[in-house]
C-alpha positions in Angstrom: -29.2 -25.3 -3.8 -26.4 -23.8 -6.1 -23.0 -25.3 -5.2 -20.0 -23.2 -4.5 -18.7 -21.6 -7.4 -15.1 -22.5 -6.2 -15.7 -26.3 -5.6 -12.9 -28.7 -6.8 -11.3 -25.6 -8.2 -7.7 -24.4 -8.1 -7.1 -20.5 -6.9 -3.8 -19.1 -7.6 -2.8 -15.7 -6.1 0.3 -13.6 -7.7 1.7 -11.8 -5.0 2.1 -12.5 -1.1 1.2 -8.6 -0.1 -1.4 -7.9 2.3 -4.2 -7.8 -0.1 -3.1 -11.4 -1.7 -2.3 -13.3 1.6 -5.4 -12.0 3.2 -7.4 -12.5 -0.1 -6.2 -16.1 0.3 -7.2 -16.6 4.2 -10.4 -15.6 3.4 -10.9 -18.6 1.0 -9.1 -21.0 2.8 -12.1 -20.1 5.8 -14.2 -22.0 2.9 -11.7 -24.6 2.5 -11.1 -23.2 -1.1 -7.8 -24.8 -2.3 -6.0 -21.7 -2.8 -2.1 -20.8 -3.3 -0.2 -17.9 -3.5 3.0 -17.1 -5.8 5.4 -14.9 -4.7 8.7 -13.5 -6.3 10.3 -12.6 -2.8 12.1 -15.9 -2.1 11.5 -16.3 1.4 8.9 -15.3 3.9 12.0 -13.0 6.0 12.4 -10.8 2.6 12.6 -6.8 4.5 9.4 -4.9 3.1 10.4 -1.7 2.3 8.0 1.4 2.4 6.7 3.2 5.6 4.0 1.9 7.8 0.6 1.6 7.3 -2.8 2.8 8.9 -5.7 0.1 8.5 -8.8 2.2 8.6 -11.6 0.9 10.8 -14.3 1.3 7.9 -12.6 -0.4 5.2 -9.3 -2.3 5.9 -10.3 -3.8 9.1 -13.9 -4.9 8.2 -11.7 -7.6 5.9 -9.4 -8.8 8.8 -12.6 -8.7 10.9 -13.8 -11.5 8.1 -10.8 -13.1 8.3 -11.0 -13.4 11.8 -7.7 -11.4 12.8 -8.7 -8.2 14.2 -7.6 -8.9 17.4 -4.3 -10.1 16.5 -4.1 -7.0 14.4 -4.8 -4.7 17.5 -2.1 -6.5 18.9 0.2 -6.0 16.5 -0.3 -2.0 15.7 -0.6 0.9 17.4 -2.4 3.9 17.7 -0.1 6.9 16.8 -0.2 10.5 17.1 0.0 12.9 14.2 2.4 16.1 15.0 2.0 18.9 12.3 5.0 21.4 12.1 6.9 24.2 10.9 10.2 23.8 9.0 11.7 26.0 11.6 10.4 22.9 14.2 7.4 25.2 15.8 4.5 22.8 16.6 1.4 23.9 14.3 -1.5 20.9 15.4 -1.0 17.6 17.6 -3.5 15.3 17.0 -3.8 11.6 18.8 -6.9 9.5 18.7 -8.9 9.5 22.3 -9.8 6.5 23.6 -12.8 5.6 21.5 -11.0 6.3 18.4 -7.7 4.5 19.2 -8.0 1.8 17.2 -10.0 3.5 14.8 -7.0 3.4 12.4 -3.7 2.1 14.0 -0.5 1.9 12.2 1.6 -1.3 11.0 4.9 -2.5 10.2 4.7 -4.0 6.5 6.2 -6.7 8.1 4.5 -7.6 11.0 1.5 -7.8 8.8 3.0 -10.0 6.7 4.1 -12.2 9.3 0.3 -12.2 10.9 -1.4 -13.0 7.6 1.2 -15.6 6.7 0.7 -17.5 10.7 -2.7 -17.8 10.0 -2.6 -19.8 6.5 -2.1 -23.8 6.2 1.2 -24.5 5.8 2.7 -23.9 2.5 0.0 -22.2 0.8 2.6 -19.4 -0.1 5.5 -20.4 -3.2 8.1 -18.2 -3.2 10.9 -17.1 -5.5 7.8 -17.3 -7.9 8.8 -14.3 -10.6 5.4 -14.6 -12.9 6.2 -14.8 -16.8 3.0 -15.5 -18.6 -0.2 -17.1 -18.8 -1.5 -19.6 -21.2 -5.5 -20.5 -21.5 -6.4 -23.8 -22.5 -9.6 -24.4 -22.9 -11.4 -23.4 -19.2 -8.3 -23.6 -17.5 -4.8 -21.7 -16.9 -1.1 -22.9 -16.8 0.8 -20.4 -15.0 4.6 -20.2 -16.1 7.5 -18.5 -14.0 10.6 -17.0 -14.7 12.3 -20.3 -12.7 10.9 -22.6 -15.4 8.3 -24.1 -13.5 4.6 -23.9 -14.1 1.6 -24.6 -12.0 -2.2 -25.4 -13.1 -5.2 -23.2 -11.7 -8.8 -22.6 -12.5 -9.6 -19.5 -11.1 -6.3 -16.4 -10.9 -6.4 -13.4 -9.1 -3.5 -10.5 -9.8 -2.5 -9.3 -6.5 0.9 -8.2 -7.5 1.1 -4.8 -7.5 1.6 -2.0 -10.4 3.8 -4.0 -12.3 1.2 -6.9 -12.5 1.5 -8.8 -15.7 -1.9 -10.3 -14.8 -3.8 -6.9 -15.7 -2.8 -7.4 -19.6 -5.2 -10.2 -19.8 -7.9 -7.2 -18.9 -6.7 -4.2 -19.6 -4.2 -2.1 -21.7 -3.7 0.9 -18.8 -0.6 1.8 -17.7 0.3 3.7 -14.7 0.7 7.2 -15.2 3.0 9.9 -13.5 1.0 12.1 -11.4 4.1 15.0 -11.3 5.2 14.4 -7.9 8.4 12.4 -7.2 8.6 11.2 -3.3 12.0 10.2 -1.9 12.3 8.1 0.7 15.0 7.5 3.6 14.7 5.3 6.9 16.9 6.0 9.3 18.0 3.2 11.6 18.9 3.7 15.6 17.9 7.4 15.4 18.7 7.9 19.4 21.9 7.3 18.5 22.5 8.7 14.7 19.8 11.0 14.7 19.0 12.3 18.4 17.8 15.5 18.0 15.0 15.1 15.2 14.3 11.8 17.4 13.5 14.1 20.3 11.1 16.0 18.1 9.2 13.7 16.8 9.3 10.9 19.9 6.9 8.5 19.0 4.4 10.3 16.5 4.1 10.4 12.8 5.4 14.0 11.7 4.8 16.5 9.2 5.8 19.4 7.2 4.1 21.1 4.6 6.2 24.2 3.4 7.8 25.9 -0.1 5.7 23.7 -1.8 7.4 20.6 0.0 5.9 18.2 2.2 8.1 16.2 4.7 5.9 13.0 6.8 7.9 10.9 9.0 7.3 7.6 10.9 8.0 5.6 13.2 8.7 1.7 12.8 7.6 -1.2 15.4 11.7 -1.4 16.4 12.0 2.4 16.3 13.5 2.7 12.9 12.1 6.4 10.6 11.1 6.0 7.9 10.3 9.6 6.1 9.1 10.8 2.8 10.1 14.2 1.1 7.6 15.1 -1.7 7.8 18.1 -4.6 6.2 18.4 -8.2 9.2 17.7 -10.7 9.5 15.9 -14.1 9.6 12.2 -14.3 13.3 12.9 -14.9 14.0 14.6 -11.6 17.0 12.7 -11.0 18.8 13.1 -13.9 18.1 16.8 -14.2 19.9 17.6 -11.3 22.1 15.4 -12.3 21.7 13.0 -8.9 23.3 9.4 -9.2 20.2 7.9 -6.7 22.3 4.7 -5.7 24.9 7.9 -4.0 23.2 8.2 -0.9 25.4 11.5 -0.3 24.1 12.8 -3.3 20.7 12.8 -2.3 21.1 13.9 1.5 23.2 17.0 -0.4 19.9 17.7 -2.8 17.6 17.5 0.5 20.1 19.4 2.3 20.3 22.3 -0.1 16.4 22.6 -0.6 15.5 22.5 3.0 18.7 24.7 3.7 17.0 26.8 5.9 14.9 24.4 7.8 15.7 23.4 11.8 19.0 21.8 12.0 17.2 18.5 13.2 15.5 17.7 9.5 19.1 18.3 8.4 20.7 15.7 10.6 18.3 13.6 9.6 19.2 13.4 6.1 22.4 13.0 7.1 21.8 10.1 8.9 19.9 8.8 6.0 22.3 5.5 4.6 19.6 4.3 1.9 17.6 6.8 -0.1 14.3 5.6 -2.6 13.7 8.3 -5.4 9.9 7.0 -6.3 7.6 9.0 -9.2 4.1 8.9 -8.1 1.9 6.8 -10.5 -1.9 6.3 -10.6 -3.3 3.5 -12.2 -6.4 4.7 -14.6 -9.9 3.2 -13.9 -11.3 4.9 -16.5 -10.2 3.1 -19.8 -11.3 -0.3 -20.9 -11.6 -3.2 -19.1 -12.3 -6.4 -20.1 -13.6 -9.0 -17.6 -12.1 -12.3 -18.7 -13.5 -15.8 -17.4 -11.9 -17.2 -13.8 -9.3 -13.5 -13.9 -9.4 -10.7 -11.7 -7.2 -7.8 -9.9 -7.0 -7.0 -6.6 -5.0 -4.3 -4.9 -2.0 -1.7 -6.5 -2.3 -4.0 -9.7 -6.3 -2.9 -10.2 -5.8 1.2 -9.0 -2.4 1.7 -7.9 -2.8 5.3 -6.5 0.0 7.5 -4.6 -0.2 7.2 -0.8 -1.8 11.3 -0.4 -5.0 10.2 1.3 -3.5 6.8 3.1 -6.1 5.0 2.0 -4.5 2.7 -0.8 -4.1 -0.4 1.2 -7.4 -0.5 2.7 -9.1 -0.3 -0.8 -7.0 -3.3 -2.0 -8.5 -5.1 1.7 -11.5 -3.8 0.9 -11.0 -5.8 -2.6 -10.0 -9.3 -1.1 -13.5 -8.8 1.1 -15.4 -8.1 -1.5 -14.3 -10.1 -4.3 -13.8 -13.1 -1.6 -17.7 -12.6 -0.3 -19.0 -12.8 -4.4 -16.8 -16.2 -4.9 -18.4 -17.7 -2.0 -21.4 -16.4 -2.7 -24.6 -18.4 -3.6 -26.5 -15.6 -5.5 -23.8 -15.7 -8.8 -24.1 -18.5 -11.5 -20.5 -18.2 -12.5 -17.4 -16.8 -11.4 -17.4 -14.8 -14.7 -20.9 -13.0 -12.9 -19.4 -12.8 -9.2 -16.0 -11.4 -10.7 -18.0 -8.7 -12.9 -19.9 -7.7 -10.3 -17.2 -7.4 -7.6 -15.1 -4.9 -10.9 -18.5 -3.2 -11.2 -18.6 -2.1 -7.6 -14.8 -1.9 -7.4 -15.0 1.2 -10.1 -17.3 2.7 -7.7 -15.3 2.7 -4.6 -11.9 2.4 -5.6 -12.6 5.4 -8.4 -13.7 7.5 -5.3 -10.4 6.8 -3.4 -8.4 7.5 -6.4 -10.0 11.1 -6.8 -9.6 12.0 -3.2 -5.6 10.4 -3.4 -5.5 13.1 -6.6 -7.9 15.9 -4.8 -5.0 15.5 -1.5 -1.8 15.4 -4.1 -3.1 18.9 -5.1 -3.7 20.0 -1.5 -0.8 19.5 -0.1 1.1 21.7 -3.1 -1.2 25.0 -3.0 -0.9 27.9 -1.3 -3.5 27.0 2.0 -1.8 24.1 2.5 -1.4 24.0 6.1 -5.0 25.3 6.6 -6.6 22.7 4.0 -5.2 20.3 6.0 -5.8 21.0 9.5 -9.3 21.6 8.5 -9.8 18.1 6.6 -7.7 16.0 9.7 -11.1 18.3 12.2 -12.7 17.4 9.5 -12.1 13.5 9.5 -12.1 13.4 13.1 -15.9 14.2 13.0 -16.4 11.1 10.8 -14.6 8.6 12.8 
């Protein structure tokens, strides 16, 4: 009987997302001595970003594994999706019926956090862990950190996102600018600050696709909006119209005068808008060399970062820590260098898909059907589910 490939071995994790911590409670179901590094330097660090929807058919399959689905359920909800006009005029309402409801709930970054991290042994996660290189000696790894401090590990998995420094060891791509710059606002007590755009959307997630534009908003677990404004620009957006990001008047103005004749209530929502994000949209490439290195593998944004178009870039990264998780505890490999290639084989397959719809909805959203492409694909989807 083959022993498991991760016995009396060290696992280190870089990065305490949701792909990493849940990466790392799937080991720790073995009793795989795992740890995860983290630059945030505490566990109360505010994620930014909007929230997410964990898809039944990929995301949740790995927090079914990891024995959380229920605590999930509890901790999302199941959210209409309210397609409209820029003048306000409602265009499609869509919300799950009761067999779909949970089909793919929305998430607070946060509260996901907070689930994954209740449900590992104490400690497993290091924080104010800022990742500086990695040094091979012999079959093992020393792990060195901005801080000065360096850690021992057999086996490392880059979960950190697009910026990983883990992904040099296997390949030289570099995320590249897909033309469309996102900026992003939240929005906080909007019954109070921003009551009339609060009465339009109530408690669904929002849209509008129009001049080329597309607005999405949502709403957080304590009622906070969080919204997106997308357009194809250059890279240089900002500095071409001469916009100092870190002005958050600035920005509101810029919105302001390109949505000048939208409804009123998208207007006093950008002027409600105290923190602005001005985010180009990169993709990570699958398609140039890799180069599978013993006991080192990606997970996540920092194997196929892709732009959040088809919403589907956290579940592939969940679908990742199953996958890759199931081959390391696995029986049938006689090395982690043949469970790791096989997981990055079958990773190409699926993730390459999801980066080629993520492009294939980028380009919808920008042409001249727009609205129609997409109320077709959401009838569509809703005959998959």
């Amino acid at each position: 009987m083959k022993k498991n490939l991760l016995q009396n071995k060290k696992v280190a994790i870089i990065g305490a997302g949701p792909v990493g911590l849940t990466t790392a409670r799937l080991l720790q179901q073995a009793n795989v001595d795992v740890h995860v590094y983290e630059w945030d330097n505490n566990a109360e660090v505010r994620i930014f970003g909007g929230t997410l929807d964990i898809h039944k058919n990929t995301g949740q399959l790995a927090l079914e594994k990891a024995g959380l689905l229920d605590a999930f359920y509890a901790a999302a909800r199941p959210t209409g999706e309210h397609l409209v006009g820029k003048n306000g005029e409602s265009l499609m309402y869509d919300f799950p019926n009761e067999e779909q409801l949970y089909h793919r709930p929305e998430v607070d970054r946060n509260d996901l956090r907070q689930l994954l991290l209740q449900n590992l042994t104490p400690d497993t996660v290091v924080w104010g862990k800022q990742l500086k290189e990695i040094v091979k000696i012999e079959e093992h790894f020393i792990l060195r950190f901005e801080d000065g401090t360096e850690v021992y590990a057999d086996v490392v998995i880059g979960a950190n996102g697009s910026k990983s420094k883990v992904r040099q060891r296997l390949t030289t791509a570099t995320p590249k600018f897909t033309g469309t710059i996102i900026i992003q606002g939240e929005v906080f007590n909007p019954e109070l600050n921003a009551p009339n755009y609060k009465a339009l959307c109530k408690e669904d997630n929002v849209m509008v696709i129009a001049d080329k534009t597309m607005f999405a908003s949502q709403i957080k677990s304590k009622g906070t909006i969080n919204y997106f404004f997308c357009f194809k620009a250059e890279e240089t957006f900002a500095n071409d119209e001469n916009i100092d990001v870190s002005e958050s008047s600035q920005v509101a103005d810029y919105l302001k005068k390109v949505c000048s004749d939208w409804d009123p209530k998208f207007i006093e929502l950008f002027e409600a808008t105290k923190s602005f994000w001005v985010l180009p949209m990169r993709n990570m490439p699958l398609d140039e060399k890799w180069q599978t290195e013993d006991a080192i593998t990606l997970v996540g944004d920092a194997a196929h970062a892709m732009p959040p178009f088809a919403g589907v870039g956290v579940n592939i990264g969940l679908l990742d820590a199953l996958r890759l998780s199931e081959n390391l505890l696995s029986d049938k490999f006689d090395s982690i260098r043949e469970a790791m290639e096989d997981y990055e084989h079958n990773m190409f397959g699926y993730a390459g898909e999801a980066q080629r719809d993520t492009a294939s909805a980028e380009s919808d959203f920008f042409s001249d059907t727009a609205i129609e492409d997409h109320i077709k694909g959401r009838e569509e989807w809703n005959k998959t589910l």
